[in-house]
Biopython code that builds the backbone (N, CA, C, O; Angstrom):
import numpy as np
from Bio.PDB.StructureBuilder import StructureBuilder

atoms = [
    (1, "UNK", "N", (21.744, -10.033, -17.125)),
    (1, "UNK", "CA", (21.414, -8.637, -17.224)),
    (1, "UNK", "C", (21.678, -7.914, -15.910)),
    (1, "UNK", "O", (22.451, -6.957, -15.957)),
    (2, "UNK", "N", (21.076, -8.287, -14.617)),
    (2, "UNK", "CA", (21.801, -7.871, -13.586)),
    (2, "UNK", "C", (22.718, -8.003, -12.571)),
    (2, "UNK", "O", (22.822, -7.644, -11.398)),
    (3, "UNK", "N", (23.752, -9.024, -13.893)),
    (3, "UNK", "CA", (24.561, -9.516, -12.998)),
    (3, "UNK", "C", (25.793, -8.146, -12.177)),
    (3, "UNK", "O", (26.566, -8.158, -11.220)),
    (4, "UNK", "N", (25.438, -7.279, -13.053)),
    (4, "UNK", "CA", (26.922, -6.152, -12.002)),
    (4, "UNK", "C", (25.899, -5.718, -11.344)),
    (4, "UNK", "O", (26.446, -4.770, -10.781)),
    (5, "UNK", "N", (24.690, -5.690, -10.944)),
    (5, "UNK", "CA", (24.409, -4.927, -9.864)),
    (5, "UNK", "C", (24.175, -5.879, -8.381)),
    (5, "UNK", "O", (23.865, -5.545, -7.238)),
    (6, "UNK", "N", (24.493, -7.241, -9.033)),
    (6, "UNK", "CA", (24.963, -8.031, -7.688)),
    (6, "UNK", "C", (26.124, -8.047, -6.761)),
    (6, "UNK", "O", (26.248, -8.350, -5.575)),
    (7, "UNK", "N", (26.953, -7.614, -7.702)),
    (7, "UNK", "CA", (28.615, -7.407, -7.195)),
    (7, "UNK", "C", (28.490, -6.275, -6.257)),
    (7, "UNK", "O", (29.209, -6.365, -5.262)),
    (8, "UNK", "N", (27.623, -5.064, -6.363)),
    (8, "UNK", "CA", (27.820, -3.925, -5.988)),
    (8, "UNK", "C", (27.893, -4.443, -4.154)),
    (8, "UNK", "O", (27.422, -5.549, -3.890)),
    (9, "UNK", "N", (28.232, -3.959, -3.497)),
    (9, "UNK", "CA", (28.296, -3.585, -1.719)),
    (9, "UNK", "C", (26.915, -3.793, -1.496)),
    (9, "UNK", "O", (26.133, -3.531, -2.410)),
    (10, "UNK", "N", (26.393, -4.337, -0.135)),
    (10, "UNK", "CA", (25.120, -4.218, 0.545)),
    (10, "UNK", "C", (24.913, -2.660, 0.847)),
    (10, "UNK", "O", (23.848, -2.356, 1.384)),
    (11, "UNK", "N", (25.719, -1.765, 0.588)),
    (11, "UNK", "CA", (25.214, -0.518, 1.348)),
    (11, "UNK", "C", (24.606, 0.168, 0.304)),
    (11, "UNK", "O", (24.477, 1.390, 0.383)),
    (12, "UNK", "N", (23.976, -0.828, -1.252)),
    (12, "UNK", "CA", (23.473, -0.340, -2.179)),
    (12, "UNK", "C", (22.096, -0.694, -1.357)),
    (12, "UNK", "O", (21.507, 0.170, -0.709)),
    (13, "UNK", "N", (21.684, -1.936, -1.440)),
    (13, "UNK", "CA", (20.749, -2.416, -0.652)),
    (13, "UNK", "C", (20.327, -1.583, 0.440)),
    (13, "UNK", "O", (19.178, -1.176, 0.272)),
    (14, "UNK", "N", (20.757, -1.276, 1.282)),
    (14, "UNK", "CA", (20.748, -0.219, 2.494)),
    (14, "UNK", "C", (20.051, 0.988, 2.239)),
    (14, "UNK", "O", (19.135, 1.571, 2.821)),
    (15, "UNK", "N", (20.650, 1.192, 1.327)),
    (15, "UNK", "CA", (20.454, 3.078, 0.788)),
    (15, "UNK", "C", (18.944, 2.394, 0.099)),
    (15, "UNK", "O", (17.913, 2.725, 0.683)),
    (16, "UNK", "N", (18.815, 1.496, -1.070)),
    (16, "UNK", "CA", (17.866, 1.543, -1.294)),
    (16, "UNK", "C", (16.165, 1.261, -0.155)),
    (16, "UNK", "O", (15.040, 1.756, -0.231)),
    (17, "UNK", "N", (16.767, 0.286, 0.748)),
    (17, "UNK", "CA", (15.576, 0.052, 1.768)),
    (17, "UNK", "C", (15.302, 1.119, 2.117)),
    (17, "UNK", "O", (14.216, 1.535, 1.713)),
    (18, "UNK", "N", (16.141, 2.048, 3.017)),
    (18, "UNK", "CA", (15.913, 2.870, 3.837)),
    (18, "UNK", "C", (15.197, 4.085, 3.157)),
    (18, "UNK", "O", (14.396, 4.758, 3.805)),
    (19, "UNK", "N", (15.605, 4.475, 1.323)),
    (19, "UNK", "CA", (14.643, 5.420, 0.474)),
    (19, "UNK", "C", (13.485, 5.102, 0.405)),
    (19, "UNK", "O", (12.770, 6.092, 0.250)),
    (20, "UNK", "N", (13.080, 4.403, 0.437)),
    (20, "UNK", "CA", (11.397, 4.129, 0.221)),
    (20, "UNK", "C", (10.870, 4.194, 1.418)),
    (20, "UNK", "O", (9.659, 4.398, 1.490)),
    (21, "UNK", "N", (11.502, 4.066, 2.401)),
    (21, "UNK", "CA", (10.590, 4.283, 4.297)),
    (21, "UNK", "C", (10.554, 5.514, 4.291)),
    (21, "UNK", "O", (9.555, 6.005, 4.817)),
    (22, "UNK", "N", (11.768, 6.627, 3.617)),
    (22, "UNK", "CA", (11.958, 7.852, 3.842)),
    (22, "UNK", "C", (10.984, 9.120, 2.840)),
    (22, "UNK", "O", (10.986, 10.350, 2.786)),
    (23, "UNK", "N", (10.220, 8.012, 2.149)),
    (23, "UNK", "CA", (9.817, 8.809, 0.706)),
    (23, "UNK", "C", (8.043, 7.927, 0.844)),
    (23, "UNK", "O", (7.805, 6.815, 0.371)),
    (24, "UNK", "N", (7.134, 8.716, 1.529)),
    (24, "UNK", "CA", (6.174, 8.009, 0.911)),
    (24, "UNK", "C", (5.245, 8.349, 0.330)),
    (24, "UNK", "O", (4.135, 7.817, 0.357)),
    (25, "UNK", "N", (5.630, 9.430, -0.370)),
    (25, "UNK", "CA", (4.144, 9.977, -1.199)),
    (25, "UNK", "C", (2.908, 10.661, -0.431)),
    (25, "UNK", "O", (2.517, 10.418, 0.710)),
    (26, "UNK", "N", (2.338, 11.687, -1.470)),
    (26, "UNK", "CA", (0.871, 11.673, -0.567)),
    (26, "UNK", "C", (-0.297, 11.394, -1.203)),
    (26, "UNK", "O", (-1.317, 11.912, -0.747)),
    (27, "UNK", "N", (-0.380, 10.619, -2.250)),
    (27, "UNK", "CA", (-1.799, 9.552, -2.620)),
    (27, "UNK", "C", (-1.291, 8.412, -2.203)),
    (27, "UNK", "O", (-0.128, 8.367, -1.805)),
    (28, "UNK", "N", (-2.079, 7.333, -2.231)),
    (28, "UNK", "CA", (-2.160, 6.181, -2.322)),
    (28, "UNK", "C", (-1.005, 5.590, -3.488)),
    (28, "UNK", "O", (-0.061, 4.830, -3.272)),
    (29, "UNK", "N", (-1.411, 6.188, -4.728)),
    (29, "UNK", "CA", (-0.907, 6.087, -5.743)),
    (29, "UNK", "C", (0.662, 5.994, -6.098)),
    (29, "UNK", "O", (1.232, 5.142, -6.779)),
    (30, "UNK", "N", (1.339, 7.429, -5.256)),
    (30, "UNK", "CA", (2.356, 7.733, -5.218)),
    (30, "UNK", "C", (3.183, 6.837, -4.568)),
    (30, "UNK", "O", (4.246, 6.333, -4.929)),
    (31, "UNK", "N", (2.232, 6.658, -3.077)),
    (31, "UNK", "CA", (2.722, 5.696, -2.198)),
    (31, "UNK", "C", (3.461, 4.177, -2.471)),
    (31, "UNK", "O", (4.439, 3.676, -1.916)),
    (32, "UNK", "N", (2.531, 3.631, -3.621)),
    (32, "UNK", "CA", (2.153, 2.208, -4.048)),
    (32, "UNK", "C", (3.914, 2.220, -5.478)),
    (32, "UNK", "O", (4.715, 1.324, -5.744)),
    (33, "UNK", "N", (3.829, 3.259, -5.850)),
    (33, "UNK", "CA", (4.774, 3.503, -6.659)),
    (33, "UNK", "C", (6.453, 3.872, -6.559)),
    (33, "UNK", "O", (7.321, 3.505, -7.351)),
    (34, "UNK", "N", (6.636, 4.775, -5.245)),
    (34, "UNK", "CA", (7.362, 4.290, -4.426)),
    (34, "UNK", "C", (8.054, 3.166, -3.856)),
    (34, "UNK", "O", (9.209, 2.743, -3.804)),
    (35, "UNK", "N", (7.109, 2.900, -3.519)),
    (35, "UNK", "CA", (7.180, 1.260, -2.913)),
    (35, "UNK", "C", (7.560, 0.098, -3.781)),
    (35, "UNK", "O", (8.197, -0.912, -3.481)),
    (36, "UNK", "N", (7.039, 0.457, -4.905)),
    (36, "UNK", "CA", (7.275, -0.810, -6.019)),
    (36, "UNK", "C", (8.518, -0.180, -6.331)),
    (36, "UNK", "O", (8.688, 0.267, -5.197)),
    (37, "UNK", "N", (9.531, 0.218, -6.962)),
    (37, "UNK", "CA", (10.396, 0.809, -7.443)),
    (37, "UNK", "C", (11.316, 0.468, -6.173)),
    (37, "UNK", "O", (12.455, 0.070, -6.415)),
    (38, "UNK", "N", (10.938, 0.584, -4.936)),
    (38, "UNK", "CA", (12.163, 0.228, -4.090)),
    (38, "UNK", "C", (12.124, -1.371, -3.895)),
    (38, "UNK", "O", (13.122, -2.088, -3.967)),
    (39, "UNK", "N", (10.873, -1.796, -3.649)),
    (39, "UNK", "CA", (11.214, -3.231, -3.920)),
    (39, "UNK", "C", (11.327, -4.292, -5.103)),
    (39, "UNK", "O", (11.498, -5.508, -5.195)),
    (40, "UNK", "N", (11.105, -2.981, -6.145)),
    (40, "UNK", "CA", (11.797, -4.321, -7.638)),
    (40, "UNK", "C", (13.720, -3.834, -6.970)),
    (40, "UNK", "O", (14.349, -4.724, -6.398)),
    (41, "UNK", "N", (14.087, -3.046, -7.076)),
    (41, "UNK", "CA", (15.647, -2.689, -6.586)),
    (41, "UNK", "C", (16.187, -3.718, -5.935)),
    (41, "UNK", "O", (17.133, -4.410, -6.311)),
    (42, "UNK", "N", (15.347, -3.838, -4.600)),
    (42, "UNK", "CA", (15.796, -4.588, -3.776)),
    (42, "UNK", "C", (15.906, -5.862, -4.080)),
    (42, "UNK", "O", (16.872, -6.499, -3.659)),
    (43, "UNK", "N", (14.873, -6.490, -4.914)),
    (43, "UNK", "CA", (14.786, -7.803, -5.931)),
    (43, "UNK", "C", (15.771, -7.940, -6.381)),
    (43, "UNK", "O", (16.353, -8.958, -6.005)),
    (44, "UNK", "N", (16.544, -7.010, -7.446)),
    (44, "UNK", "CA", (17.046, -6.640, -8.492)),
    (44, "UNK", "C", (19.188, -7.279, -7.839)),
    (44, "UNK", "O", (19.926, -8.051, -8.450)),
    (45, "UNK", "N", (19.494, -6.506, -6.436)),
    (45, "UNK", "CA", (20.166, -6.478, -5.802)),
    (45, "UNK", "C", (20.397, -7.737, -5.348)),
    (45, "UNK", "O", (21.516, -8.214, -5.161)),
    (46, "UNK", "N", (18.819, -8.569, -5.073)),
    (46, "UNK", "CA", (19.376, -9.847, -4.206)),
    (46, "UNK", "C", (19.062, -11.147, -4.839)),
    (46, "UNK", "O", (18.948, -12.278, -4.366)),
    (47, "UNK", "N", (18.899, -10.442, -6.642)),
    (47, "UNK", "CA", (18.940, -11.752, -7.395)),
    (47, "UNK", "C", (17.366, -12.529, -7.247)),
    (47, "UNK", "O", (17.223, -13.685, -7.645)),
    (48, "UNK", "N", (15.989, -11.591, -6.503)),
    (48, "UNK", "CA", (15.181, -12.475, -6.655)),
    (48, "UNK", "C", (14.217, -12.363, -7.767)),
    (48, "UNK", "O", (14.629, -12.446, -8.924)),
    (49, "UNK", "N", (12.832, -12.161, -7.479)),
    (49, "UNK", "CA", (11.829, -12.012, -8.452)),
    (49, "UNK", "C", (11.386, -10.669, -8.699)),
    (49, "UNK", "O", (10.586, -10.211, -7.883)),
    (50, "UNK", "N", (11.880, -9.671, -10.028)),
    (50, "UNK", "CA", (11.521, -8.503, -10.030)),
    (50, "UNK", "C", (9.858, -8.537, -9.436)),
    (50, "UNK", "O", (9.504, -8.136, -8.328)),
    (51, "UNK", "N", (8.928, -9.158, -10.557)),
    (51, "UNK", "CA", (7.806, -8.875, -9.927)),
    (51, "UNK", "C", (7.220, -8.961, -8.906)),
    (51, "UNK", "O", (6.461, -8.020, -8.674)),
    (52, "UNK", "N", (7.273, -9.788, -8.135)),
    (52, "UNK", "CA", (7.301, -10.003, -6.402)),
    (52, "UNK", "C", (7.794, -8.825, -5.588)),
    (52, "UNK", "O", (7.190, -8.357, -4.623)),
    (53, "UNK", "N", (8.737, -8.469, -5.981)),
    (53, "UNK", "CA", (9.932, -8.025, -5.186)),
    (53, "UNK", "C", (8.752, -6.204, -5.387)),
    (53, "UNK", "O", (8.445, -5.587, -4.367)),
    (54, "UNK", "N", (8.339, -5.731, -6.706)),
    (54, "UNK", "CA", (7.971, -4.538, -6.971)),
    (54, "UNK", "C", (6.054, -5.179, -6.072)),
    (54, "UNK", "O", (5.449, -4.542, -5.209)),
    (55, "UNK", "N", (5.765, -6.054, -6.475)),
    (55, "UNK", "CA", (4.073, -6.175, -6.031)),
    (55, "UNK", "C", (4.744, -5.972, -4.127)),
    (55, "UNK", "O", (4.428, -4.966, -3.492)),
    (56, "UNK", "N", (5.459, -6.855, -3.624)),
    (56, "UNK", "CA", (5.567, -6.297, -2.170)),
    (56, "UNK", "C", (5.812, -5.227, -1.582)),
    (56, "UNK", "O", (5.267, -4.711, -0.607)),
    (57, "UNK", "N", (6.881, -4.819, -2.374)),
    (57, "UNK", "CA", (7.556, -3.056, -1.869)),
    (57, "UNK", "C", (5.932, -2.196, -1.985)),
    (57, "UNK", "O", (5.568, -1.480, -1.052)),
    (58, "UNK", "N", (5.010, -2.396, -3.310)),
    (58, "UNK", "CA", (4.114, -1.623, -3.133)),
    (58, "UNK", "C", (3.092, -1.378, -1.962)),
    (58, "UNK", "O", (2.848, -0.343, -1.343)),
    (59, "UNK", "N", (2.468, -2.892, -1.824)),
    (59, "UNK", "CA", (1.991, -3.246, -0.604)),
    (59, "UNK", "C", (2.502, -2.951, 0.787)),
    (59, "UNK", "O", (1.741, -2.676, 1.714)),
    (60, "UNK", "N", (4.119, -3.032, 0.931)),
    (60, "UNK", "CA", (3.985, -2.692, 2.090)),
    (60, "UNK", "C", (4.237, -1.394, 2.527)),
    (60, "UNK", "O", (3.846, -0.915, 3.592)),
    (61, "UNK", "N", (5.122, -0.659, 1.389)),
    (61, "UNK", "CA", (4.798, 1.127, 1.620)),
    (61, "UNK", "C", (3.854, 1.331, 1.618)),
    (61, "UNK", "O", (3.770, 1.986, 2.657)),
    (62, "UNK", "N", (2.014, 1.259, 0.849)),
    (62, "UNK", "CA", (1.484, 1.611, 1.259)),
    (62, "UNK", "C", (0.430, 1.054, 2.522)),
    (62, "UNK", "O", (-0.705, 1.492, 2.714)),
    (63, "UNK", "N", (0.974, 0.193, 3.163)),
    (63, "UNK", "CA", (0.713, -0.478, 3.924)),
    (63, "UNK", "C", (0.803, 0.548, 5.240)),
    (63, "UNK", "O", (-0.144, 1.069, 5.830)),
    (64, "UNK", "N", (2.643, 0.719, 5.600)),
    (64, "UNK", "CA", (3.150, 1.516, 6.327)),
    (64, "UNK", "C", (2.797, 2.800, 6.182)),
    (64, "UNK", "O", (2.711, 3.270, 7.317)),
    (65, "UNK", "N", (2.519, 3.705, 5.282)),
    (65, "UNK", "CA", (1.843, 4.990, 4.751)),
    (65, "UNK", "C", (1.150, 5.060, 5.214)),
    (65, "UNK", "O", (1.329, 5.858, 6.134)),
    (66, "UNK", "N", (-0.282, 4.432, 5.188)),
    (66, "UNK", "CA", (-1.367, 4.100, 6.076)),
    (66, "UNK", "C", (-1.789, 4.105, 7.635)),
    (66, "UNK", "O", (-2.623, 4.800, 8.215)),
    (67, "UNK", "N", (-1.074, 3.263, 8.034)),
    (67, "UNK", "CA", (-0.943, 3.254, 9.052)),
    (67, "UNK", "C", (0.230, 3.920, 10.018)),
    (67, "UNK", "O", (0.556, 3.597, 11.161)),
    (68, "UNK", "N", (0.634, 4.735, 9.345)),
    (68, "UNK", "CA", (1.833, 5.694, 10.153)),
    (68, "UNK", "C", (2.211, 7.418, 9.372)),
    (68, "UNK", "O", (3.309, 7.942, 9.189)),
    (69, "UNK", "N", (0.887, 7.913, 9.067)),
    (69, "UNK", "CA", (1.466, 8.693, 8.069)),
    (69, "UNK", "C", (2.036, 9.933, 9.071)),
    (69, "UNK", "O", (2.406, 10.887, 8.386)),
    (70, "UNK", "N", (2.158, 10.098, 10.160)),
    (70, "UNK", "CA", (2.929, 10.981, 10.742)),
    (70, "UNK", "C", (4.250, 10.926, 10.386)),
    (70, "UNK", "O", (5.023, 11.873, 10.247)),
    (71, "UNK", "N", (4.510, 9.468, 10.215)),
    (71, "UNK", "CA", (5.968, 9.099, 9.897)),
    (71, "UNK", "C", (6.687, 9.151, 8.427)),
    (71, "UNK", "O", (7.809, 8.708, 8.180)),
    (72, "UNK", "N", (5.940, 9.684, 7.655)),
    (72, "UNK", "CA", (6.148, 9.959, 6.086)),
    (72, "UNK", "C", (6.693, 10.760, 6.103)),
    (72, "UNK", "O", (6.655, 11.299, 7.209)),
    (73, "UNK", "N", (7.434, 11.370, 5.232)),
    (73, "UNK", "CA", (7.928, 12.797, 4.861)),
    (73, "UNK", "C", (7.061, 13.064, 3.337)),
    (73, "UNK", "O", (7.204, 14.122, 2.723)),
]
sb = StructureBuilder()
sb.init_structure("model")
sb.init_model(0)
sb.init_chain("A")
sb.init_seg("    ")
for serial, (resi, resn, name, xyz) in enumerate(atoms, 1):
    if name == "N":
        sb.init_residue(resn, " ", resi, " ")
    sb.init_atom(name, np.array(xyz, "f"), 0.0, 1.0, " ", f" {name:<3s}", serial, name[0])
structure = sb.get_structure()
């Protein structure tokens, strides 16, 4: 199922990391959702575990949110 989005270039990967640092919501909620969505992608891209891949991205955007929200947009 995702095998063509493995073929694609790392600068899919790229674009996707760097959207979710650039995007973090302003609940918690938003934050956590964000985050999951960029790291099922990133899963998705490097062939690993969607669910892992979406439970971490959540955790650590709102991780980083948290503790840096000057740095949010």
């Amino acid at each position: 199922m995702f095998r063509p989005i493995r073929k694609q270039p790392r600068v899919v990967f790229a674009i996707v990391a760097l959207s979710t640092l650039a995007a973090c919501g302003d609940t918690v909620v938003e934050q956590a959702a964000i985050g999951g969505v960029g790291g099922l992608g990133t899963s998705a891209v490097l062939g690993g575990n969607l669910a892992a891949g979406a439970v971490v991205g959540a955790a650590g955007n709102v991780a980083y949110c948290q503790a840096f929200p000057d740095r949010c947009n």
